[in-house]
Structure formats: C-alpha cells, structure tokens
DONU-469318 format. One record per residue (C-alpha): residue in three letters; z negated, x, y. Coordinates in steps of 0.02 Angstrom, whole numbers, plus 50000, padded with zeros to 5 digits. Layout:
ALAZXY
...
! end
This chain:
UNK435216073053358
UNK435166053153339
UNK434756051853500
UNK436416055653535
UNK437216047553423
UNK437616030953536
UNK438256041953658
UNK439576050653552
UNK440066034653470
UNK440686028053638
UNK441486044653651
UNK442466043053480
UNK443086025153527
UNK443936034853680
UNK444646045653576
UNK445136034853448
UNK445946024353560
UNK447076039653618
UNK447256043253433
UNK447896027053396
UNK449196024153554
UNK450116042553471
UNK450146037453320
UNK450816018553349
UNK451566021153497
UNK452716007653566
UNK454556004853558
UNK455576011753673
UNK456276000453772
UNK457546011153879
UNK456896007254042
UNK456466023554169
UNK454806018054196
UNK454306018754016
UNK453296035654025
UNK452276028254161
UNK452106010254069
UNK451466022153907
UNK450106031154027
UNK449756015554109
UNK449506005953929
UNK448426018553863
UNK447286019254026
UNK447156000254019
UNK446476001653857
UNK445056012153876
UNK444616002654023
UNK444295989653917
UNK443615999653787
UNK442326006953926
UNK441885989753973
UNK441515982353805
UNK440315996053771
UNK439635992653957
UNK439255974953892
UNK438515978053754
UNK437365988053804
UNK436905975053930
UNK436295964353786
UNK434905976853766
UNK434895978553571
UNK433225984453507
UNK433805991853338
UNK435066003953444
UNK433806010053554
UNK433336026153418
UNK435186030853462
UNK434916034353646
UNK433536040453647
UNK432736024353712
UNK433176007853825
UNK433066019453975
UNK434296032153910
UNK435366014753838
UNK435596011454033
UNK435946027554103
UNK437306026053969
UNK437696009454033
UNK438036017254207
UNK439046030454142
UNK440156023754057
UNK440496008654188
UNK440726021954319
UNK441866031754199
UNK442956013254167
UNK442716010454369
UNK443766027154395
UNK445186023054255
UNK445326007754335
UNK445946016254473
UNK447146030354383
UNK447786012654282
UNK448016006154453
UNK449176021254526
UNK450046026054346
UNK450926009554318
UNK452366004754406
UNK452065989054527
UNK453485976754571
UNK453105968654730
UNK454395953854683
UNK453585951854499
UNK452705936054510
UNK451995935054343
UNK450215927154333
UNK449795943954255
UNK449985953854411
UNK448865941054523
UNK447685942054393
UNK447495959454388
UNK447185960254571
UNK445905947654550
UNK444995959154418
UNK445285973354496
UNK444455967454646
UNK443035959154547
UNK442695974454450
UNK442685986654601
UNK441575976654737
UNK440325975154605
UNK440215993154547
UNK440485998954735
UNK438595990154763
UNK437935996954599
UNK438626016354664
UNK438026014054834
UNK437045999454860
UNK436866006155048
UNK438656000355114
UNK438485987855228
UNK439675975655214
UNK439645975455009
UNK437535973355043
UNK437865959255130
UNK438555952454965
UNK436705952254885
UNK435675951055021
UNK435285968054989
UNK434065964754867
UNK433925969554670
UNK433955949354624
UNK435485947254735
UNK436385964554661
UNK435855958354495
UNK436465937254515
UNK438295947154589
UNK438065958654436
UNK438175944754285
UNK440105939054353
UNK440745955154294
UNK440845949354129
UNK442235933854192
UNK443225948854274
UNK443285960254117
UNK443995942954026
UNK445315940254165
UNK445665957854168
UNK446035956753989
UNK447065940254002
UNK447975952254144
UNK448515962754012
UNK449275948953895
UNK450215939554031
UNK451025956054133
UNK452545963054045
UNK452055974253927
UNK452775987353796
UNK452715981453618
UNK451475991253522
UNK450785979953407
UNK449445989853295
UNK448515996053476
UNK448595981753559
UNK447745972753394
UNK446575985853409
UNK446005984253571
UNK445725964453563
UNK444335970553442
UNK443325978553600
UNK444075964153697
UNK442895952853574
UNK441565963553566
UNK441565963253765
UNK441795942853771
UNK440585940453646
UNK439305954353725
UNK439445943453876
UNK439225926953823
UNK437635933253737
UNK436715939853897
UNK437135924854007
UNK437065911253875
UNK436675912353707
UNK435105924453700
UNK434095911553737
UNK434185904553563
UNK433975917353481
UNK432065921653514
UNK432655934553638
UNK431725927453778
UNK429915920353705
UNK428815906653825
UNK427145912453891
UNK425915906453992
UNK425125916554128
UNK422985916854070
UNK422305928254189
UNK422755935954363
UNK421465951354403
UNK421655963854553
UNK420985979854525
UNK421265983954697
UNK421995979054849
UNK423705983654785
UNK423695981554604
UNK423895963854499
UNK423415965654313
UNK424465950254247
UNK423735941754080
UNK425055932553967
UNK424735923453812
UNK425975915853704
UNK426275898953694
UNK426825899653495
UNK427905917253467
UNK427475932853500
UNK428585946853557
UNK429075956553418
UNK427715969753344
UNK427575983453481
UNK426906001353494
UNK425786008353634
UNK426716014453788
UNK428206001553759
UNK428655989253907
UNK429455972853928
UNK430465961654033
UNK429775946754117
UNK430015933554246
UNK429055916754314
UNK430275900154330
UNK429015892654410
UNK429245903354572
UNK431005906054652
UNK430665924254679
UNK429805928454532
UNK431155917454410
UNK432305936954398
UNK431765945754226
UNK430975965154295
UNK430395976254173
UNK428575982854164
UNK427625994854048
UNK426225985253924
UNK424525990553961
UNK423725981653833
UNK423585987753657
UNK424675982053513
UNK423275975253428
UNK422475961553579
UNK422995944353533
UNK423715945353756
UNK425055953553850
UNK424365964354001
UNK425565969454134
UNK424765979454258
UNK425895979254422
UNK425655987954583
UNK426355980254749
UNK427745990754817
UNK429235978654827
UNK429645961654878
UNK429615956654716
UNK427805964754681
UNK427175961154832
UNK427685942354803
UNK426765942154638
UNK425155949954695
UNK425095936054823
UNK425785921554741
UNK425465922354568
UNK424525909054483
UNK423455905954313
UNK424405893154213
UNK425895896654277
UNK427355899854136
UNK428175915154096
UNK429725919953975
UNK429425937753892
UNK430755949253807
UNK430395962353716
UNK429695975353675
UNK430725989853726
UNK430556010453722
UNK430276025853634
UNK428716030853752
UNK427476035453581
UNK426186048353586
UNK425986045553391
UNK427776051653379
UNK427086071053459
UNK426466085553396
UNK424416088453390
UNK424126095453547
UNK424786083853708
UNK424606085653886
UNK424906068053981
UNK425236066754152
UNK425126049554247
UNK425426047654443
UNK424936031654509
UNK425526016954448
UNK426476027454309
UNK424646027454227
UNK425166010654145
UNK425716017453970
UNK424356028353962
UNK423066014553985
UNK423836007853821
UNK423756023053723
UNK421826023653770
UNK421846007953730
UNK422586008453550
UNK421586022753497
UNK420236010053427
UNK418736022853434
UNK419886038153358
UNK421196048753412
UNK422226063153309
UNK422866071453449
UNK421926085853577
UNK422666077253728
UNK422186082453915
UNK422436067453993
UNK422676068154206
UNK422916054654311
UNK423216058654499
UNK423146046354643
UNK423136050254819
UNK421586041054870
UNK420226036654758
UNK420426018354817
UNK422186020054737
UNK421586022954574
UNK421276011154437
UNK420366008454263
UNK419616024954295
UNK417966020254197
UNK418946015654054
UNK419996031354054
UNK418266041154057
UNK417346029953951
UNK418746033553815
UNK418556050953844
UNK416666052053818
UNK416976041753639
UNK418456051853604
UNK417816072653608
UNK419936077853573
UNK420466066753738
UNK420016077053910
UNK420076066054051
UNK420426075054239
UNK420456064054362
UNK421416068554531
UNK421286062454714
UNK422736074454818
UNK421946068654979
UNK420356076954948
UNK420556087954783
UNK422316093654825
UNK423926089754735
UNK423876093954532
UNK424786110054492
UNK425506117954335
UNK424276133254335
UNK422746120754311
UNK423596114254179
UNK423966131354107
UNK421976133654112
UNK421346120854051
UNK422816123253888
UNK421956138953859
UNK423486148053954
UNK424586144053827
UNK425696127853810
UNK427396131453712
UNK426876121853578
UNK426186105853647
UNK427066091353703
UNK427216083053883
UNK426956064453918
UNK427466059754090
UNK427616043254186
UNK427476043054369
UNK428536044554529
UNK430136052254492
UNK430096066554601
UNK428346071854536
UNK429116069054336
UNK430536080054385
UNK429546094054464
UNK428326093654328
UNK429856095254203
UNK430556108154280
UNK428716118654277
UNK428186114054101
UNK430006122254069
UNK429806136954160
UNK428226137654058
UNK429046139153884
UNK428776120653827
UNK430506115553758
UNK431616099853825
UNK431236090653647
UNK429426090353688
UNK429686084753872
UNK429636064753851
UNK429526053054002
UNK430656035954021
UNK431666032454186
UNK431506014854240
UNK432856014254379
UNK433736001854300
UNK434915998354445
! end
C-alpha cells in the first residue's frame, strides 16, 4: 500500500481542489457566462495543479521514491498525470467563453501557453509525427532539450490566469498559487539550482573495457563525493561534458557492488547515444553522476527467487552477484538468456558465483542454439511449484511482459512480480 501512496496524493489534490472551488466559490457577478467562467476556473486550476505535481516529480526526489513504488513507477506517474493536465487543458480551452475583441495580455498569453504546453506533450505522446519530430531532430536529446521549456509555459500559463478577467474567489485562487510555487520552484530546481545541491556529483571516467563487440563496461571514480550509499540492482544517471553527444544525463543500472570504492556502468550499443560511447569514450575523460535511484532489491524478497535477465537487462543482476561477498540467503535460480553466445557477457563470473554460492543456480541460455527459455523449465527446475517465490526480471520489455503474464498464470502473485521500466520518455 505505500507504493501507492504518491499516486493517491496527486489524486486528493484533484479533489481537494474541487472541494475547495464549492465551498469558496466566487461571487456572482451577474454576467450569463458565469456558469461557464465557474467550470472554466475550476478546470484551470487543476491544470495547474496537474502540472506542479508533473514538475516535481521531474526533480526526481529520492526520499519519495518508496511511494511509487520506485523512480520508474515516479515517471510513469509523471506521464500520467501530464497527459491527464494535457487533456484539461483542452476542456479549459472549450468551457470558457473567448472574446475575440478582448485584448487583454492574459488572453495572448494563454495562447502562447497553450501552444507551448501542447507541441511539447504532442512529441512526448507520439514522438512519430512528423512535423513536431522535426522540432527535436527526432532524437531523445532533442525531445528532452524541447522538454525543459515546459516549465516557462506552465509560469506564463499561470501569469495567463492573473492577467485575463477573472471571477473573484479569493480563498481558491490563494490556494492554487501554492501549486503554482511548488511548480515554479520544482522548475527552477531541475534546470538550475540542483547543481548545488550535490545532486549532480563530478567523476572521472578510470577505465573503458569491452566485453564484446557491442558492450562498453564504463569505470567511474569520484573525484571527492560519492553518490549517496546505494543498494545492489539500483541505477543512475550520467552524462560526459566533455563530448557533445554524450553531455545529455541517460540513466543506466550499476553493475558494480555497493561496497567497490568505483562506479561500473555496463552499456550495450543499441542507440546513437550508446553506440557513440562505445566508440568515443575515453579514460580521463569527466563525468557528472546522480544518484542512486530504484527499488530493484533482491534482499527486499522472500527466500526462494527466480531471476530472469535477457541481454543487456543482466546488468542488475551482475550486481547482486556481485554484492553477495561469498554468501547468499536466498535459493535463487538465476537465468540469463542471450541469443548468441557471442552476445553474452560476464558469464564466468555469473558461474564462478554459482560454484561458491551452492543456493544460487546459474542456467545459462543461447535461443539460437538452445531455443528460447520457457516457463515450464522454470516450473522444473522450481520443483513444479512456484506460488511462493518471487520473480526478478530485467530485460526487453516484451520478454518481461510475457514472462509476467506466465509466472501469473502460474500462481505467483503481482506483489512478488518485481521488474523496473526504464522508458523514461
């Protein structure tokens, strides 16, 4: 239940804000568009509302995380409640009554928001529209440099509000500049002031290793701070000045454990921005770390644990092996699948742990020669059982959400199900 407990808080400032508009609603000021003004007033408010929380989220707040469920679950919030302010926006837009020979700077300004607001969620909703792509150069850096001015249209949406005639309604329009703050300030933190706040720590890049021919393992050391005190499985965000490309913070999982005195980022090359690191990423070179974030802890399960890594999503898991420090008090059946065995990494690790560890089980799959893993061989090699173990899962999304659906079908419940989503986008 405190997972959830972000999500209904947004839900109560909604309804709060309802709440508040019946109780202290505004004078009546005669007029026959009042009804409509009302509507219109009360929209515009939880608009704003919506967006504040949207900001704040954005400033990625570690201590709220155990609220969502995790940063992942913070950001599908994030989306749903900008989407949800994106279509009020648009019900504010046809409820109130719109003089075309009004020329208060209240009306241009809410045209200019309104337009700010929509062109930037209309690329985050469908990022394949052609003539909004063309806006970011359809790529993530370009979405993301487009994405930071939404902030300056929430503000001159809100100026908007104070400069159009409005009803007088004094106790919920005072309560409404509260999210209006909350929004500014939310902002203003994320593009400016996080910096000085140890939110973003200097690095320096010690080692650059390629495990194969499509993999960098990226080595960071700290140049004085540390990130804060992190748990296996947890990831972080991370970007290189030095190089134009690489200068956007992207997230990765940590592969090292919590106890090495480095960072390891192990990255594999499926992206312009991955592909440019594996090729142009340089010892020495700086770095600026922030984190760590996520809920992704084994620790956290019950005794018996199956884990399931595809690919690249193998990263956490390296970690956990990692941190186990010669013990483990878990039975975990550990498989990592890769299509070719060229694909694969760290597997002598992963097997070496195994061998020191007699409750880890290592199973090692290649689909293009062993076939694709199924639930049944997992089912086996449980014992046939499985309701009362929990899942670990990191991997394509696709295979995650197949697997779900099968360890479901098997009898393991939703709460013991854990995997992260790392579309951020």
């Amino acid at each position: 239940m405190k997972n959830k407990i972000g999500n209904i808080v947004i839900v109560a400032f909604v309804i709060l804000n309802i709440v508040v508009w019946f109780v202290f609603p505004p004078e009546y000021d005669g007029s026959d568009t009042f009804a409509r003004r009302y509507a219109g007033e009360v929209l515009g408010s939880t608009v704003i509302i919506l967006m504040s929380c949207s900001l704040f989220l954005t400033t990625r707040p570690a201590w709220a995380e155990p609220f969502f469920g995790g940063l992942d679950k913070m950001y599908i919030a994030h989306r749903r409640v900008s989407t949800s302010a994106f279509l009020l926006l648009f019900v504010h837009l046809l409820t109130v009554p719109i003089s075309v020979t009004d020329l208060r700077l209240g009306n241009y300004l809410a045209m200019i928001a309104f337009t700010g607001i929509v062109s930037i969620v209309l690329i985050t909703l469908a990022p394949r529209i052609a003539f909004l792509s063309k806006l970011t150069g359809n790529t993530y850096e370009g979405w993301k440099n487009l994405h930071r001015y939404i902030g300056i249209f929430f503000i001159i949406g809100f100026i908007h509000a104070l400069t159009v005639k409005s009803l007088h309604a004094l106790v919920a329009i005072s309560w409404v500049q509260i999210f209006f703050i909350i929004g500014t300030v939310s902002y203003l933190y994320t593009e400016i002031f996080g910096r000085f706040f140890k939110k973003y720590l200097p690095y320096t890049v010690e080692a650059v290793n390629h495990p194969n021919n499509s993999t960098t393992e990226v080595v960071l050391r700290a140049k004085k701070d540390s990130i804060r005190k992190q748990r296996a499985g947890q990831f972080l965000f991370v970007r290189f000045p030095q190089e134009k490309i690489l200068s956007e913070a992207h997230p990765f999982t940590i592969s090292s454990a919590p106890h090495e005195d480095v960072l390891r980022v192990t990255v594999k090359a499926c992206g312009d921005y991955t592909r440019h690191l594996f090729g142009n990423l340089k010892t020495g070179m700086d770095a600026v770390v922030e984190g760590a974030y996520g809920l992704f802890d084994y620790k956290t399960g019950g005794e018996k644990q199956i884990w399931v890594a595809g690919g690249i999503g193998v990263t956490p898991f390296l970690a956990f092996v990692r941190d186990m420090k010669g013990g483990l008090n878990h039975d975990v059946d550990l498989y990592y699948t890769v299509r070719h065995r060229e694909e694969s990494i760290f597997v002598e690790e992963i097997e070496s742990a195994a061998q020191k560890n007699p409750r880890l089980k290592a199973y090692i799959r290649y689909s293009s020669t062993d076939g694709s893993l199924t639930i049944e061989e997992i089912l086996k090699n449980a014992g046939g059982n499985i309701r009362g173990h929990h899942v670990y899962m990191c991997g394509p999304l696709p295979m995650v959400q197949a697997f779900e659906k099968k360890f479901s079908e098997s009898g393991v419940s939703a709460a013991n199900i854990h995997y992260e989503e790392f579309n951020f986008r």
